[in-house]
ZADO-1210 file (C-alpha; in nm, 4 decimals, padded with zeros to 6 digits):
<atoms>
<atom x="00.9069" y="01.7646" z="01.4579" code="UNK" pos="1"/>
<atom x="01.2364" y="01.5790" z="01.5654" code="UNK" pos="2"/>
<atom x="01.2419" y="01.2439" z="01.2770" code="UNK" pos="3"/>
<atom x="01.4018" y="00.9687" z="01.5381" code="UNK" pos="4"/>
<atom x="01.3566" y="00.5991" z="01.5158" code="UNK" pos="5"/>
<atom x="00.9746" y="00.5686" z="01.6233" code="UNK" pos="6"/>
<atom x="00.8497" y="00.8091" z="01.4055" code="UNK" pos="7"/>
<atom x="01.0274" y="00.6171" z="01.0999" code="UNK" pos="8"/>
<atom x="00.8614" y="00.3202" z="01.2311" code="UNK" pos="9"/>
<atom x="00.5143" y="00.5354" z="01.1987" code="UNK" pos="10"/>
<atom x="00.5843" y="00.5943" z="00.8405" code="UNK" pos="11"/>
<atom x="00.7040" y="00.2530" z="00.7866" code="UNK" pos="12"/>
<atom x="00.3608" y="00.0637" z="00.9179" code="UNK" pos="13"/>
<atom x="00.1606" y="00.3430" z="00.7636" code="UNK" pos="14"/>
<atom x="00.3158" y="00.3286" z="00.4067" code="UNK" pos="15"/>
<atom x="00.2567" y="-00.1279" z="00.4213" code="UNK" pos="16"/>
<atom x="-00.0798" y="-00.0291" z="00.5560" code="UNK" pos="17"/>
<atom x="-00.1681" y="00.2206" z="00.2610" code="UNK" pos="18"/>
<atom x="00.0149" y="00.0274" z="-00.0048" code="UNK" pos="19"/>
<atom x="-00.1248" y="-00.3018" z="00.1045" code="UNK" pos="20"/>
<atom x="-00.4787" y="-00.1376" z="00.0867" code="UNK" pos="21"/>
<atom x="-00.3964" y="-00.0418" z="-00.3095" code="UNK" pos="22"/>
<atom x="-00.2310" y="-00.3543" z="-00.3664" code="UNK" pos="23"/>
<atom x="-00.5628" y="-00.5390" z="-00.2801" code="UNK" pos="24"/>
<atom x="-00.7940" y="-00.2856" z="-00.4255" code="UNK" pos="25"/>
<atom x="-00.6324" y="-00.4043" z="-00.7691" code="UNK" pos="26"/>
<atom x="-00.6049" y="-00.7436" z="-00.7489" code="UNK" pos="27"/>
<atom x="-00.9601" y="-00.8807" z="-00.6190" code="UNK" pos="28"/>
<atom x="-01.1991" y="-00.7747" z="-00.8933" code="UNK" pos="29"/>
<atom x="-01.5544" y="-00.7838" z="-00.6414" code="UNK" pos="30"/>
<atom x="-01.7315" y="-00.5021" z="-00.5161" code="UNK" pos="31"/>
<atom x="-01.5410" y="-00.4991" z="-00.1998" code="UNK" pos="32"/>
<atom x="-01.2375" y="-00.3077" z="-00.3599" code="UNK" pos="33"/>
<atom x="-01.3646" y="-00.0395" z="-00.3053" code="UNK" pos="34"/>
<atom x="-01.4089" y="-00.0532" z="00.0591" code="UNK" pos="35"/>
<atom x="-00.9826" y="-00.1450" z="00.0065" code="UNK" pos="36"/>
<atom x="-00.9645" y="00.2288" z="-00.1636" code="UNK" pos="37"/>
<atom x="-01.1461" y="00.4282" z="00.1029" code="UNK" pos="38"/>
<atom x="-00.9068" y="00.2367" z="00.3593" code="UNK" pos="39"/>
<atom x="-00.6051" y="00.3170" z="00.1795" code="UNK" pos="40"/>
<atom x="-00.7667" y="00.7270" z="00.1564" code="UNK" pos="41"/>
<atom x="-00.8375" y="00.6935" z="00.5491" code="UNK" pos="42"/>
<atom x="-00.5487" y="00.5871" z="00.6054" code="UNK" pos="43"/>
<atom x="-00.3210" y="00.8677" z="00.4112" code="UNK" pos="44"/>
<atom x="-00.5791" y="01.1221" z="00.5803" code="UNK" pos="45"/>
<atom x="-00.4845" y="00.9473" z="00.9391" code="UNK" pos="46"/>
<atom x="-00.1371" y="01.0041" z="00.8481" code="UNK" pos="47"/>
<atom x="-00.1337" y="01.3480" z="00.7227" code="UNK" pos="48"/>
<atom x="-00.3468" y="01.4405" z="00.9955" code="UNK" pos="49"/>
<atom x="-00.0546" y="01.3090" z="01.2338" code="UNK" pos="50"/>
<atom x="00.2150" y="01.4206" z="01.0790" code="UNK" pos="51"/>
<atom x="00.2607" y="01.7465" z="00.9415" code="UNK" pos="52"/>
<atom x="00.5974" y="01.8234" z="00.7716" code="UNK" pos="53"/>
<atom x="00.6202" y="01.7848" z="00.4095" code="UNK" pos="54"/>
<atom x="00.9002" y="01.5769" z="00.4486" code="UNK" pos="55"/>
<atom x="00.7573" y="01.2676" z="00.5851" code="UNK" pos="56"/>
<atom x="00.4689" y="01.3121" z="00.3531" code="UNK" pos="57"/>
<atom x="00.6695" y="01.2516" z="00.0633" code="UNK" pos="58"/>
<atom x="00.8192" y="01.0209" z="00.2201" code="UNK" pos="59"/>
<atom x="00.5197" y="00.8475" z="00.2722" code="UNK" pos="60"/>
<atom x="00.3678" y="00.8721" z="-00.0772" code="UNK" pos="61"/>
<atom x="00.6836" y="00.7067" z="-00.1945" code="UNK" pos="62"/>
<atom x="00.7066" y="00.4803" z="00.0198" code="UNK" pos="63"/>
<atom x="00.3486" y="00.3627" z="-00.0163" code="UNK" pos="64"/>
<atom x="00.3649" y="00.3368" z="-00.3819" code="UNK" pos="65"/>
<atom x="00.6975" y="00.1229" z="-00.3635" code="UNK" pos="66"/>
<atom x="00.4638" y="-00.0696" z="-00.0927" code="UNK" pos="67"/>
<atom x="00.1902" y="-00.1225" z="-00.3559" code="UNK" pos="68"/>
<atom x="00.4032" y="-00.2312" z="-00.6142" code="UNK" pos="69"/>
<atom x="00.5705" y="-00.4710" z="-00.3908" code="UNK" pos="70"/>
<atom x="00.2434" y="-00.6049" z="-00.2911" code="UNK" pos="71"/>
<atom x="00.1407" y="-00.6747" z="-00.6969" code="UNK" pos="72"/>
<atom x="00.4216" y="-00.8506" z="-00.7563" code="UNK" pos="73"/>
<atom x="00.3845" y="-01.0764" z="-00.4870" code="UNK" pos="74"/>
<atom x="00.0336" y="-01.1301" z="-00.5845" code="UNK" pos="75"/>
<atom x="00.1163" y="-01.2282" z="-00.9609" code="UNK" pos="76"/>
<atom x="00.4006" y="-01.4541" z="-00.8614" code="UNK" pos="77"/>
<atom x="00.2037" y="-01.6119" z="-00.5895" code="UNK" pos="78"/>
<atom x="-00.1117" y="-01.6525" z="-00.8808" code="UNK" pos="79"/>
<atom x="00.1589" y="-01.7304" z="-01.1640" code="UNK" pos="80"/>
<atom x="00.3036" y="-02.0190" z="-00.9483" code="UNK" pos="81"/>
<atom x="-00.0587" y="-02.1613" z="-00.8047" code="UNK" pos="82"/>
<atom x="-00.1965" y="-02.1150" z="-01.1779" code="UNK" pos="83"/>
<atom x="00.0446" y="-02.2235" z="-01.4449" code="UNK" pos="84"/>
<atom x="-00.2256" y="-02.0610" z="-01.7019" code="UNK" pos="85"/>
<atom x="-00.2535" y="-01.7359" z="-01.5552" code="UNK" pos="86"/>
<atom x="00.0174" y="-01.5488" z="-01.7633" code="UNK" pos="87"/>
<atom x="-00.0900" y="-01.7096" z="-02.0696" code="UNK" pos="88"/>
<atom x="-00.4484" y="-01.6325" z="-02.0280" code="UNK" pos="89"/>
<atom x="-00.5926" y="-01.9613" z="-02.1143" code="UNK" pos="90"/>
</atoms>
């Protein structure tokens, strides 16, 4: 497969879309999760159904973890900044 500008742009949505999925499956603590982990597991099979060279699975995986750790952060700042007590725990 040829890698040209719309299949990065296919990796790109896919790796927010999978990362965001973990990101939220680890910050809300209700039983919906979990319906936020088999979205982030469709979506990885949706991908890897689609695209087939171990190349831009990698660089999906990657991507998607750098995704998910982006979304985290954003969370605890976001919480940190509504919630002055949050970091302390009190």
């Amino acid at each position: 497969m040829k890698f040209n500008i719309k299949t990065f742009f296919w990796v790109i949505l896919y790796a927010i879309m999978a990362g965001g999925a973990l990101s939220i499956f680890t910050t809300i603590s209700s039983f919906i999760k979990y319906l936020f982990s088999l979205l982030a597991v469709y979506i990885g099979v949706r991908f890897f159904r689609r695209f087939e060279t171990i190349g831009l699975r990698i660089t999906f995986i990657v991507l998607s973890i750098i995704m998910f750790f982006i979304g985290v952060l954003i969370t605890v700042v976001y919480q940190s900044l509504t919630n002055p007590d949050f970091l302390t725990g009190s």
